[in-house]
ZAVEXVO-74863 format. One record per atom (N, C-alpha, C): atom name; x, y, z. Coordinates in steps of 0.2 Angstrom, whole numbers, plus 2048, in hexadecimal, padded with zeros to 3 digits. Example, Ala and Ser with C-alpha at 12.3 -4.5 7.8 and 13.67 -1.06 7.14 Angstrom:
<recs>
   name    xx    yy    zz
      N   842   7E4   827
     CA   83E   7EA   827
      C   842   7F0   827
      N   840   7F5   823
     CA   844   7FB   824
      C   840   800   827
</recs>
This chain:
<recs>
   name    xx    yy    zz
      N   76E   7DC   7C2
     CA   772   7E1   7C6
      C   773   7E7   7C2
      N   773   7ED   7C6
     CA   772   7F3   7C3
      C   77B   7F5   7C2
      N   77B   7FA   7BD
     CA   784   7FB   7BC
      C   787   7FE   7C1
      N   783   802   7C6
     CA   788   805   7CB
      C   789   7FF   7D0
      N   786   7FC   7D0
     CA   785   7F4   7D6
      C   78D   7F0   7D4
      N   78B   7F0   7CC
     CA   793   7EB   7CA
      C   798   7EE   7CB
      N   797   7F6   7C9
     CA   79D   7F9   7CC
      C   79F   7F9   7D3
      N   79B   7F8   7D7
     CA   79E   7F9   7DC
      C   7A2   7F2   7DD
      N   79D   7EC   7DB
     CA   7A3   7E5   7DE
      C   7A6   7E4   7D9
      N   7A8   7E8   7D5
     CA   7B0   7E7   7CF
      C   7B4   7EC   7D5
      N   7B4   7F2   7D6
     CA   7B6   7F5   7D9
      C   7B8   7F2   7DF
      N   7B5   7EF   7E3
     CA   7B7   7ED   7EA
      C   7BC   7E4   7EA
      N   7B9   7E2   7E2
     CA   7C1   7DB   7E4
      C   7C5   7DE   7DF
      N   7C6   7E5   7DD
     CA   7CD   7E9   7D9
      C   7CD   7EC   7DE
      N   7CD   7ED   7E5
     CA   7D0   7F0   7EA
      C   7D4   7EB   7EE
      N   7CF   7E6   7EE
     CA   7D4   7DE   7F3
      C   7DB   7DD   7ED
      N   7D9   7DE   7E6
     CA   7E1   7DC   7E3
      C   7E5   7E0   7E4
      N   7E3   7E8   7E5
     CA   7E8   7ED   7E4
      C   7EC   7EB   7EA
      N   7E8   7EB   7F1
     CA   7EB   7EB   7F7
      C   7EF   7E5   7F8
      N   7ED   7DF   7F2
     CA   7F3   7D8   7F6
      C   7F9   7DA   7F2
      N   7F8   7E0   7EC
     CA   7FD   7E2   7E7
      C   802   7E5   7EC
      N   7FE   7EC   7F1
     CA   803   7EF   7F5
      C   805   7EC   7F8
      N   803   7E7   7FC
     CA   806   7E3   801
      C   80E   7E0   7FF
      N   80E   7DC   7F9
     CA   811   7DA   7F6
      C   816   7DE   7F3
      N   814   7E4   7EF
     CA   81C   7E9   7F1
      C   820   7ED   7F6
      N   81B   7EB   7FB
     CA   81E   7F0   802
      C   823   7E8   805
      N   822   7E3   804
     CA   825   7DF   808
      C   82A   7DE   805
      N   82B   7DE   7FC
     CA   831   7DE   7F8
      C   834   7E4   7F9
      N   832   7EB   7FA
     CA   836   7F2   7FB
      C   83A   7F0   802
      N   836   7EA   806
     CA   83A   7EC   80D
      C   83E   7E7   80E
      N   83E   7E2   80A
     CA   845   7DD   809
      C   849   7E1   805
      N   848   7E2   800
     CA   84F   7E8   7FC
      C   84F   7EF   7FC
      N   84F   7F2   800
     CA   84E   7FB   7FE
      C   850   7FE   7F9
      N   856   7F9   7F9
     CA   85A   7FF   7F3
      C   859   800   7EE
      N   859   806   7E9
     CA   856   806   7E3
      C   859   7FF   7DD
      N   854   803   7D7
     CA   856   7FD   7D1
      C   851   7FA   7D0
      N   852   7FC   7C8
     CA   84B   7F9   7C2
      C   84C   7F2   7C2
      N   854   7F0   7C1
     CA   854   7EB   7BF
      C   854   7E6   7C4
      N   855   7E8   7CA
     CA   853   7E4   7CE
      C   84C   7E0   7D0
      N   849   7E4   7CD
     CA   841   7E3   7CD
      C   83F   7E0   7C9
      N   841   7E0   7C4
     CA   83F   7DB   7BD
      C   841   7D6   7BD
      N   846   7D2   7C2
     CA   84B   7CC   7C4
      C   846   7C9   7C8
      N   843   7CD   7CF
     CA   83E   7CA   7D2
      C   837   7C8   7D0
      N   836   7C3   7D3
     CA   831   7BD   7D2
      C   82C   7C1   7D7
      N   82D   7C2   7DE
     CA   828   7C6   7E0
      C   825   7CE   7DD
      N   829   7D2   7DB
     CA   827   7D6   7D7
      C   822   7D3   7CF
      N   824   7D1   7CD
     CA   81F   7CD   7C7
      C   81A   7CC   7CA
      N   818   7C8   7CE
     CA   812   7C5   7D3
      C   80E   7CB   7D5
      N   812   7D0   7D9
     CA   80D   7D8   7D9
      C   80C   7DC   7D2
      N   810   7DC   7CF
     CA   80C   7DC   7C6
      C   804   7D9   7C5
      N   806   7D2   7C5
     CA   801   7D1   7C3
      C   7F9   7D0   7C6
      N   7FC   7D2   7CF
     CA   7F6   7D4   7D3
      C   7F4   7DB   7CF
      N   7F6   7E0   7CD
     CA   7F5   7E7   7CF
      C   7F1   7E8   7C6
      N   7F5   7E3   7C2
     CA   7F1   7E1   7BC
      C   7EB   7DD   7BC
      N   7E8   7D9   7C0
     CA   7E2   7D7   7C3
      C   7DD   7DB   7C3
      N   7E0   7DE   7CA
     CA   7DE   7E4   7CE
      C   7DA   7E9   7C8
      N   7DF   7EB   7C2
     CA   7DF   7F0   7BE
      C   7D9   7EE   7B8
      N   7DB   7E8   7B8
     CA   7D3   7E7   7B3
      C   7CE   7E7   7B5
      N   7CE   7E5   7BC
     CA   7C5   7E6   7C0
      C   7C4   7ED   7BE
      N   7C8   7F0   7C0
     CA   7C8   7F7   7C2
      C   7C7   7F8   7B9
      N   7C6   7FA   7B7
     CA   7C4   7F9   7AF
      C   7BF   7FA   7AD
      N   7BC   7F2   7AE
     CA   7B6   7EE   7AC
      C   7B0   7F7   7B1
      N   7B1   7F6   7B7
     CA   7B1   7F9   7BB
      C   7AE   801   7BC
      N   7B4   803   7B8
     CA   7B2   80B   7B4
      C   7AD   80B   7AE
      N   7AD   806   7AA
     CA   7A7   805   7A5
      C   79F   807   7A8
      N   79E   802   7AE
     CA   796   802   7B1
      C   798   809   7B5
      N   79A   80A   7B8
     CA   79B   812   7BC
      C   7A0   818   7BB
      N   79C   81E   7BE
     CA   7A2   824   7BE
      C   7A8   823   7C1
      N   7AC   826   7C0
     CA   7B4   82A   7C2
      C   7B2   82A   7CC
      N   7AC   82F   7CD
     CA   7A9   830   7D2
      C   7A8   82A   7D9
      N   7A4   827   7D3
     CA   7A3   820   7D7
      C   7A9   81B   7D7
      N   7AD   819   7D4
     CA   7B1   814   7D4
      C   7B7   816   7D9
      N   7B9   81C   7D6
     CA   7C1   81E   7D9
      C   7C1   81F   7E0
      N   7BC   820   7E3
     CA   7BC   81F   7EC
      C   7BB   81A   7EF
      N   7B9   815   7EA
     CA   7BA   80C   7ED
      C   7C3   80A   7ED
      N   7C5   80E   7EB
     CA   7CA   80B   7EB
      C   7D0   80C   7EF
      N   7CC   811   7F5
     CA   7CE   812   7FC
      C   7CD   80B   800
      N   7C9   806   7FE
     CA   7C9   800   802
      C   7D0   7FD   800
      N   7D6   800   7FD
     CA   7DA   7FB   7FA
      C   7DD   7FB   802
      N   7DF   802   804
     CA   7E4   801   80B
      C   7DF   7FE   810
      N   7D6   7FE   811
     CA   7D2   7FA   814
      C   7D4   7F3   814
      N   7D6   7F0   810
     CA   7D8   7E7   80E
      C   7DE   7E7   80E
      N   7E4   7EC   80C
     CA   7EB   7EC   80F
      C   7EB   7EB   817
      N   7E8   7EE   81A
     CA   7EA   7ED   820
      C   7EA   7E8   826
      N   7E3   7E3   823
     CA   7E2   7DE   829
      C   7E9   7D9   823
      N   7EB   7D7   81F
     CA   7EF   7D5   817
      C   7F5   7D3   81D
      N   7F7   7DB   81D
     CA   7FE   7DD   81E
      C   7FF   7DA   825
      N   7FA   7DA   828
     CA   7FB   7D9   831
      C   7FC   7D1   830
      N   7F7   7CC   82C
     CA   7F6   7C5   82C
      C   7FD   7C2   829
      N   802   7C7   825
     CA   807   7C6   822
      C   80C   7C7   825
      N   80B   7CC   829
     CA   810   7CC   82E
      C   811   7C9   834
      N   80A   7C6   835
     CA   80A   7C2   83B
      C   808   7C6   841
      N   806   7CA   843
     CA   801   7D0   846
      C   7FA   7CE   847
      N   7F9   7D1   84B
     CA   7F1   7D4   84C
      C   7EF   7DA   849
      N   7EB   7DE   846
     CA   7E8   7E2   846
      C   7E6   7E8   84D
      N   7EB   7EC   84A
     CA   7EB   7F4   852
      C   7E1   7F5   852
      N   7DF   7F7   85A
     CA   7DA   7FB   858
      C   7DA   802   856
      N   7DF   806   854
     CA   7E1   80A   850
      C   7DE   80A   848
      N   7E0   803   847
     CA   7E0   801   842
      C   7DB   7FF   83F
      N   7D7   7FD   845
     CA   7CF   7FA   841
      C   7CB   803   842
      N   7CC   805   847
     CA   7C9   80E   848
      C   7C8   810   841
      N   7D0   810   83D
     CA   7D0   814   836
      C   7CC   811   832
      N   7CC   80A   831
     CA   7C9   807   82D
      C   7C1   808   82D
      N   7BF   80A   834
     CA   7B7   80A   833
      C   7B6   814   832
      N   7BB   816   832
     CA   7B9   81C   830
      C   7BA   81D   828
      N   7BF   818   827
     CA   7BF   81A   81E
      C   7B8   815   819
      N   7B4   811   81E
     CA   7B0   80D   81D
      C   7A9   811   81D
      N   7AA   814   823
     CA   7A4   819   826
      C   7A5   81F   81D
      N   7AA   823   81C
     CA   7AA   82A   817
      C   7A9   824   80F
      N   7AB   81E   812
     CA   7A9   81D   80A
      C   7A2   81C   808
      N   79E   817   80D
     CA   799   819   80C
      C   793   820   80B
      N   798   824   80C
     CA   793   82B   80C
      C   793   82C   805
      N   79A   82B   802
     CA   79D   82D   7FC
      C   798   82A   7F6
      N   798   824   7F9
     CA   792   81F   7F3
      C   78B   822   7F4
      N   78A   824   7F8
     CA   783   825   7F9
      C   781   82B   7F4
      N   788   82F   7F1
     CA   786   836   7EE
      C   789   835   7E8
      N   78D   830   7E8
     CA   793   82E   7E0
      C   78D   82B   7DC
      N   78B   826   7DC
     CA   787   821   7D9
      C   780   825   7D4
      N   783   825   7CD
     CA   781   824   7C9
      C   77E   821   7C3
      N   77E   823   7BB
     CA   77D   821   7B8
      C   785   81E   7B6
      N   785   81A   7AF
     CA   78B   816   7AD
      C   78D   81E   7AA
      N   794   81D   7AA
     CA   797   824   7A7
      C   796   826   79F
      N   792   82C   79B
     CA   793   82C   795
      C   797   832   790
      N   79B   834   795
     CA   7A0   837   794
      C   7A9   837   795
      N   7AC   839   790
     CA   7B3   836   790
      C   7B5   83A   78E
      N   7BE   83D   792
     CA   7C3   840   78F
      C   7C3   840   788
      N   7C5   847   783
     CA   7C6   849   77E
      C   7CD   847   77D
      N   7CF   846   777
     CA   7D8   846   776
      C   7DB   84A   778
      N   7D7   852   777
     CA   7DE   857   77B
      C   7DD   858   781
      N   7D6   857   785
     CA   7D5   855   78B
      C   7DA   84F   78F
      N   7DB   849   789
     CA   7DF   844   78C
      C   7E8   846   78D
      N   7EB   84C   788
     CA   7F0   84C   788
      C   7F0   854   78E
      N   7EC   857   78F
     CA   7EC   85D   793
      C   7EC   85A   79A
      N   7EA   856   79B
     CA   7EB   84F   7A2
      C   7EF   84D   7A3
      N   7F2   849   79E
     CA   7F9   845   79F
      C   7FF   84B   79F
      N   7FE   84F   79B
     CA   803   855   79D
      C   805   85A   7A2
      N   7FD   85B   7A6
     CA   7FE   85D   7AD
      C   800   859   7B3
      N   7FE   851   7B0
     CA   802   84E   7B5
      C   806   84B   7B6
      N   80A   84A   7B0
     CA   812   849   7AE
      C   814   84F   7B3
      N   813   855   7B2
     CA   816   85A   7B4
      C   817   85A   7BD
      N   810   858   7C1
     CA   810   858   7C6
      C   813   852   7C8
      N   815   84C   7C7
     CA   819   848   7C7
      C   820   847   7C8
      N   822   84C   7C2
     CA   827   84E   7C3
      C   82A   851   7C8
      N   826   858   7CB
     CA   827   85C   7D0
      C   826   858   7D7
      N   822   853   7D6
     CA   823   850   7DD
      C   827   84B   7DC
      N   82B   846   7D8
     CA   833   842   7D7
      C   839   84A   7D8
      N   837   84D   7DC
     CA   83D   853   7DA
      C   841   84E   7E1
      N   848   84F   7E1
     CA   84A   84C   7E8
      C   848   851   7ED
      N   849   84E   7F3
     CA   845   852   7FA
      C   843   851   7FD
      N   840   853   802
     CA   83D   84E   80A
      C   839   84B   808
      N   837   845   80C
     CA   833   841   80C
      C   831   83E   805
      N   835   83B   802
     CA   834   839   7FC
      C   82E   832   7F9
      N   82E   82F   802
     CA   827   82B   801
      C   824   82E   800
      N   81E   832   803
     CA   81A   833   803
      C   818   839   7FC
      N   81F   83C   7F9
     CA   81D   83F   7F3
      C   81D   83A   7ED
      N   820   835   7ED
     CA   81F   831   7EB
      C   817   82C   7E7
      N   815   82C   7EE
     CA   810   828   7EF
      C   809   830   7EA
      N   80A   833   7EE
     CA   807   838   7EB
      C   807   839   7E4
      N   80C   838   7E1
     CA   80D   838   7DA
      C   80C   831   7D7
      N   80A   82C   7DA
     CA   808   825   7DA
      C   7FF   826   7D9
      N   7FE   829   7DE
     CA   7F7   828   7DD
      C   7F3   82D   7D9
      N   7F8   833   7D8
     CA   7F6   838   7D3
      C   7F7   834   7CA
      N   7FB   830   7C8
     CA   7FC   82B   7C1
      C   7F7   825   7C3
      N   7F3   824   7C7
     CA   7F1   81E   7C5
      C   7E7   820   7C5
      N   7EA   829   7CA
     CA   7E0   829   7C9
      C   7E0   82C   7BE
      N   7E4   830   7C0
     CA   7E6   832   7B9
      C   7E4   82B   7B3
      N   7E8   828   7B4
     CA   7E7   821   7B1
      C   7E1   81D   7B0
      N   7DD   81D   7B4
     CA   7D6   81C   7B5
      C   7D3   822   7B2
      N   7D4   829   7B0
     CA   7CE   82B   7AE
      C   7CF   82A   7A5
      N   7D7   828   7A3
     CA   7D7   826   79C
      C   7D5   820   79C
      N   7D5   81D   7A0
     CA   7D3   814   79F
      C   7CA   816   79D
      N   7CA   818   7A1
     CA   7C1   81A   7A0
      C   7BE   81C   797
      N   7C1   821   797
     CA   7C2   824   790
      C   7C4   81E   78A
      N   7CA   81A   78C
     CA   7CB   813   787
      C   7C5   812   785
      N   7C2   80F   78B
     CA   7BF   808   78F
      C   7B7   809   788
      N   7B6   810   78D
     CA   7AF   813   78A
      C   7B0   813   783
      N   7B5   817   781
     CA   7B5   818   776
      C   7B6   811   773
      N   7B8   80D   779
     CA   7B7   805   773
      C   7B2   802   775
      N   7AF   803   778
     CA   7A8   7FE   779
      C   7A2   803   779
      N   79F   809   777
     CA   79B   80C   773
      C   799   80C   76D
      N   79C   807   76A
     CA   79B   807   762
      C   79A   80C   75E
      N   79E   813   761
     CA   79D   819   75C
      C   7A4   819   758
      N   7AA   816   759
     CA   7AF   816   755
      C   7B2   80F   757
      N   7B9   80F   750
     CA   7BD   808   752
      C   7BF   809   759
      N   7C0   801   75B
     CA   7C2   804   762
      C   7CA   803   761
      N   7CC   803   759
     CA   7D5   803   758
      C   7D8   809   757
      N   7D3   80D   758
     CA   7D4   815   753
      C   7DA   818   758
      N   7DB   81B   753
     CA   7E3   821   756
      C   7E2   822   75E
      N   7DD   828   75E
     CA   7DA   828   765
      C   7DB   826   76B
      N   7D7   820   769
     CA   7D7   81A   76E
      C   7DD   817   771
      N   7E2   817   76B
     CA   7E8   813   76B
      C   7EC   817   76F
      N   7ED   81F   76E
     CA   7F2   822   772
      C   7EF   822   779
      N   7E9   824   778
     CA   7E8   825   781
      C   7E9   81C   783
      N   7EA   81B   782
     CA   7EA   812   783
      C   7F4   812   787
      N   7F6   815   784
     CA   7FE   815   784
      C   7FF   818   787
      N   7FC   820   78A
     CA   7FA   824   78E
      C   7F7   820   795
      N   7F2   81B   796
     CA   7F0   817   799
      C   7F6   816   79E
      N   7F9   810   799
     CA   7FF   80A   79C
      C   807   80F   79F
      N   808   814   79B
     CA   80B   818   79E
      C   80B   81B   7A5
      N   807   81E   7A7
     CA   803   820   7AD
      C   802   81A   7B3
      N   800   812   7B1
     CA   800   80E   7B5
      C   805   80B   7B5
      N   80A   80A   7B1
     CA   813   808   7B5
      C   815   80C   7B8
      N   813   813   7B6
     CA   817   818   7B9
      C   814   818   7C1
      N   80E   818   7C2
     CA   80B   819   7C8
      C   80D   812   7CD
      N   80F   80A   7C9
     CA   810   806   7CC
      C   818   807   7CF
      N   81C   808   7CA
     CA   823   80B   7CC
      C   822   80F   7D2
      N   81E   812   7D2
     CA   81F   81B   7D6
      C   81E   817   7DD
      N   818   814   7DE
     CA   815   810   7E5
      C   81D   80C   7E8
      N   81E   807   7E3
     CA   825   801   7E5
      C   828   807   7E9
      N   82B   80E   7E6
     CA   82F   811   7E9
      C   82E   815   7F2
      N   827   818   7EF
     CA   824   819   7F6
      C   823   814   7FB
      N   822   80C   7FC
     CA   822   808   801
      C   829   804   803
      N   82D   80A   800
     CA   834   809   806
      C   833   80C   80C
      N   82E   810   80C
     CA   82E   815   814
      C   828   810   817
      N   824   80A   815
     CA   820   808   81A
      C   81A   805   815
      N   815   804   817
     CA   80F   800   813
      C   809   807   816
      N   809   808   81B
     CA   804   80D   81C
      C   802   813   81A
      N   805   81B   81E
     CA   806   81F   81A
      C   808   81E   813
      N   80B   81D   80F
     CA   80B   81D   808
      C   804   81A   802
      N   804   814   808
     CA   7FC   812   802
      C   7F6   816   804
      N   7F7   81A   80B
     CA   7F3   820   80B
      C   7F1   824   807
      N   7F8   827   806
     CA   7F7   82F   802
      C   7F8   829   7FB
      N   7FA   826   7F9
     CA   7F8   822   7F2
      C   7EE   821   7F3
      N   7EC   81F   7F6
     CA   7E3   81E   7F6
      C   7DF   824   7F6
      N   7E3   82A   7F9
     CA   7E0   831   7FB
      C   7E2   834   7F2
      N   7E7   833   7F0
     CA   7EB   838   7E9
      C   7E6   835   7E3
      N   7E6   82E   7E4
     CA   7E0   82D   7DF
      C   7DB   82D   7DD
      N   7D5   82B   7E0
     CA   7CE   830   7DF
      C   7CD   838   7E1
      N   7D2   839   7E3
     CA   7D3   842   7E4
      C   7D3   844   7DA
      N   7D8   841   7D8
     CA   7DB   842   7D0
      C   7D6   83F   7CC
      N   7D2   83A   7CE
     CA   7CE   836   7C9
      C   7C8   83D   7C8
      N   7C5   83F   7CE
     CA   7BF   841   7D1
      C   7BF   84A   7CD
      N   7C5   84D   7CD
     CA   7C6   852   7CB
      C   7C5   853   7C4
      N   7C8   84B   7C1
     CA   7C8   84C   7B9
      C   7C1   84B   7B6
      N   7BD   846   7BB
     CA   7B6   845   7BA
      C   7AE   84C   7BB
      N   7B1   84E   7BF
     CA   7AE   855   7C2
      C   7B2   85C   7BD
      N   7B6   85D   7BD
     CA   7BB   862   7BA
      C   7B9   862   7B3
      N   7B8   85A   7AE
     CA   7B9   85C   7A8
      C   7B3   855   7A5
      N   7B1   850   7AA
     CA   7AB   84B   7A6
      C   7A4   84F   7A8
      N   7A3   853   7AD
     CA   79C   855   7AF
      C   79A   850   7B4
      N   79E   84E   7B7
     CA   79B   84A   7BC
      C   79A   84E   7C2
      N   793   849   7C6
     CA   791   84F   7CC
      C   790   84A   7D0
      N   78E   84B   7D5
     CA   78D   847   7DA
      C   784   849   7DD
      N   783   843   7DE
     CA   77B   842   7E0
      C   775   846   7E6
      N   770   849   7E6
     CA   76F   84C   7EA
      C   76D   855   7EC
      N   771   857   7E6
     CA   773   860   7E6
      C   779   860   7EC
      N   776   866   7EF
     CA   77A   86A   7F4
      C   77A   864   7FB
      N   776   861   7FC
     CA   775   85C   803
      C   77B   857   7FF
      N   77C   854   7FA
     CA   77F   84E   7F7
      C   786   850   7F9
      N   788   855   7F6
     CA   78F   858   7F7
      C   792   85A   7FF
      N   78E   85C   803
     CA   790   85C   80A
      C   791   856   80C
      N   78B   852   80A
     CA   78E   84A   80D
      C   794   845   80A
      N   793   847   802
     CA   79A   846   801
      C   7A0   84A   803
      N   7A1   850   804
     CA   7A5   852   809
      C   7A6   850   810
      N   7A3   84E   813
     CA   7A1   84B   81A
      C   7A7   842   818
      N   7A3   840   815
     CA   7A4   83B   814
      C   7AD   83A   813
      N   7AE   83F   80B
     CA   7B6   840   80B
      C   7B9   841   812
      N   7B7   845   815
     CA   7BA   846   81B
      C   7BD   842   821
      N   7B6   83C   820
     CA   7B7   838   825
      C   7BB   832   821
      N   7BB   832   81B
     CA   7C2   82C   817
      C   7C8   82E   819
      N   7CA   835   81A
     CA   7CE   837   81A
      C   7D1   838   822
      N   7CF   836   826
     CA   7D0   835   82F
      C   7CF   830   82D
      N   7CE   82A   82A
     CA   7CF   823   829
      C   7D5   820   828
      N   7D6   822   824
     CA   7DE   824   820
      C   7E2   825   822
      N   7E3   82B   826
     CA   7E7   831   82C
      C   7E7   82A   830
      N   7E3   827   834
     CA   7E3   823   83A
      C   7E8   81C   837
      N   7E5   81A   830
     CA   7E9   814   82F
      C   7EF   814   830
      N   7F1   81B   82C
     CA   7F7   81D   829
      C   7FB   81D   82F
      N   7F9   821   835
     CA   7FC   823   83D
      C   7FD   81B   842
      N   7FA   816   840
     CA   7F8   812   845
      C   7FD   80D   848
      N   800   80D   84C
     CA   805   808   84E
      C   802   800   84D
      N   809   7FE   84B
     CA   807   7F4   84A
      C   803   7F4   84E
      N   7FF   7EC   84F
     CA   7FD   7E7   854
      C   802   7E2   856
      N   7FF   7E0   85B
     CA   803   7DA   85E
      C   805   7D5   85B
      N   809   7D2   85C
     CA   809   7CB   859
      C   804   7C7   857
      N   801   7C3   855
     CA   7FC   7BF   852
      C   7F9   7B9   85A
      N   7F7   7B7   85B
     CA   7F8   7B0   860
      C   800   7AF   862
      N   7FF   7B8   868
     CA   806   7B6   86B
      C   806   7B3   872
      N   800   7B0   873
     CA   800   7AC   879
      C   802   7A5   877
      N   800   7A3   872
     CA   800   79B   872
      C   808   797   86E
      N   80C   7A0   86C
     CA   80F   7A0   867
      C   818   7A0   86E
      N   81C   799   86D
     CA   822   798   872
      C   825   79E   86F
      N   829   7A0   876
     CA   82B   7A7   877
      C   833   7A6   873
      N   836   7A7   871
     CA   83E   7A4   86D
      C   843   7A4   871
      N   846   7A2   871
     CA   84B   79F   876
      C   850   7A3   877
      N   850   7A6   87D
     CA   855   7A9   87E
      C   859   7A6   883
      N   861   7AB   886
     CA   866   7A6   888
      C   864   7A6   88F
      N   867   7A0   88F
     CA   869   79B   895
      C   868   79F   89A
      N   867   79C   8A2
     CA   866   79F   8A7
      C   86D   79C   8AB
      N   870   7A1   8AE
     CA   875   79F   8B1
      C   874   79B   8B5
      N   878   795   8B8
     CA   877   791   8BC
      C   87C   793   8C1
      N   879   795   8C7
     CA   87F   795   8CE
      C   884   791   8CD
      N   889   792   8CE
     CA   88E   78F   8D1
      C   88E   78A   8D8
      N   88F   784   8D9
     CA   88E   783   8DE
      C   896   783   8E5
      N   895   785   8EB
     CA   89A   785   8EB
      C   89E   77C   8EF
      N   8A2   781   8EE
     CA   8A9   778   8ED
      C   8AC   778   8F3
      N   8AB   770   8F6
     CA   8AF   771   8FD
      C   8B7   772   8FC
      N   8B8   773   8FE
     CA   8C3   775   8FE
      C   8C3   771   904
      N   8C7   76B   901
     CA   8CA   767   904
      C   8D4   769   908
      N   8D4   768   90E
     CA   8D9   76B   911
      C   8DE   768   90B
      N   8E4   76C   90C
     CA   8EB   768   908
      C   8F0   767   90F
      N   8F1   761   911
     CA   8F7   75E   914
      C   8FC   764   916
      N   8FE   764   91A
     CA   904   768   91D
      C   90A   762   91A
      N   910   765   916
     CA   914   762   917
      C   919   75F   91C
      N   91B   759   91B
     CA   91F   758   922
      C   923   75C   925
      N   923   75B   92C
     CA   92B   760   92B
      C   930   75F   929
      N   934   762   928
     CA   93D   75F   925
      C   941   75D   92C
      N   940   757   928
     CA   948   755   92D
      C   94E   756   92F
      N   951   75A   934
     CA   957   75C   934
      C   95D   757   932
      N   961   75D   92F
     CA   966   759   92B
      C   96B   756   92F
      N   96E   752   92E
     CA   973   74F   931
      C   97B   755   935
      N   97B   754   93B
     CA   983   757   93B
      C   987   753   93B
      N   98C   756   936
     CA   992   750   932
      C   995   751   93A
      N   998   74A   93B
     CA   99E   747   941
      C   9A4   749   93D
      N   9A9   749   942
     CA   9AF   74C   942
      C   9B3   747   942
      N   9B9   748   93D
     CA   9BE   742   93D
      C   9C3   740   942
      N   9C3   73A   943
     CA   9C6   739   948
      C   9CF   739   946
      N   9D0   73D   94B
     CA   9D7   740   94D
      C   9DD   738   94A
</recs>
């Protein structure tokens, strides 16, 4: 099996765990809205999307090893792809055709994306003051979007997916300097961006929990769109990565983005489905149906007797 082939099927079941991860936070965000860290750390179901999104996170790893930034980070627009039919089965739904519409448009731009991503295994990694020039711009831009203000899911989420593509391009950088046998892989280096790492990914996992108070859709949208946007830029920007093809390659991978991105738009917009088997499913019992009154015969009432004249007292005899 060639390295971009294993990346892609490490990539594709770290997209099934992310998504049963989001699933699993959106339906704890909508039993409890309310804020609270420590609320979180008390729930069982919370621990449970930890350890999915820590699953998730190790494929995605192994992942980055056999492939680019390029190549990986846009498979994991299939998370909201398996979120969705998840969310529907959990909720007892059908699937919108709305909802399948999006899905095959972000399936149709992903494929285009492969066809020009897919190269050699990566042999270039962030520098240390590349890694802390990273993490500094995007601590910053995180903060600016946590500022209070409208729509705080979706900035949210966007600050969700901008820490975790982030996190992924130091994962990468770990991944590679310890398994290249050019340095210890306990060395200073390694070690901060490591901490830099795990930072970034609670931070991003936090950021999501709080974004899917407004919904499971929209938010794991702009969370799947903010992270290969972020991954791809640091990959392109500052690894030299390119995409396949010359000038033909880029317009299809532009084409392709494009079409992920009305896939997305469409998931994110798509109203529920039905019920699941709401034919065969007893309808719930609502109230009674009044029963007529029947009417009652009225039995006459007796006239009472007439009164008997009273007696005229006789008169005393003289």
């Amino acid at each position: 099996m060639s390295a971009s082939l294993l990346a892609v099927v490490l990539s594709l079941l770290s997209a099934v765990g992310y998504a049963a991860a989001a699933v699993a936070q959106q339906r704890l965000a909508a039993r409890s809205p309310g804020p609270g860290l420590v609320r979180l750390l008390r729930a069982g179901a919370w621990w449970g999307s930890v350890l999915l999104n820590a699953s998730a996170a190790l494929l995605h790893v192994v992942a980055l090893t056999y492939g680019p930034l390029t190549l990986v980070q846009p498979l994991g627009a299939l998370t909201l792809v398996a979120a969705v039919p998840l969310g529907a089965r959990l909720a007892g739904r059908r699937v919108s055709a709305a909802e399948w519409r999006g899905t095959a448009f972000t399936l149709v731009g992903l494929a285009a994306l492969l066809a020009t991503a897919t190269g050699p295994a990566p042999d270039d990694v962030l520098s240390g003051s590349e890694a802390l020039l990273v993490s500094g711009a995007t601590a910053l831009l995180i903060g600016v979007l946590c500022h209070p203000g409208a729509r705080p899911g979706l900035r949210h989420a966007t600050a969700s997916g901008a820490a975790s593509g982030v996190a992924s391009a130091l994962t990468q950088t770990v991944t590679v300097a310890a398994t290249d046998g050019s340095g210890s892989p306990f060395g200073l280096q390694v070690i901060g961006v490591a901490v830099l790492v795990a930072a970034f990914a609670s931070g991003g996992l936090l950021l999501a929990q709080t974004a899917y108070r407004d919904g499971l859709g929209a938010p794991l949208a702009v969370v799947t769109l903010a992270n290969p946007v972020a991954a791809a830029l640091i990959g392109v920007i500052l690894l030299g990565e390119r995409f396949q093809g010359g000038a033909a390659g880029i317009v299809l991978a532009l084409t392709g983005a494009a079409l992920a991105s009305w896939g997305v738009l469409l998931l994110s917009r798509a109203e529920p489905g039905p019920a699941r088997d709401s034919s065969r499913t007893p309808a719930p019992p609502g109230p009674l149906p009044a029963v007529p009154r029947q009417p009652t015969a009225t039995v006459p009432t007796p006239a009472p007797p007439p009164a008997e004249p009273a007696p005229t007292p006789q008169g005393c005899p003289r």
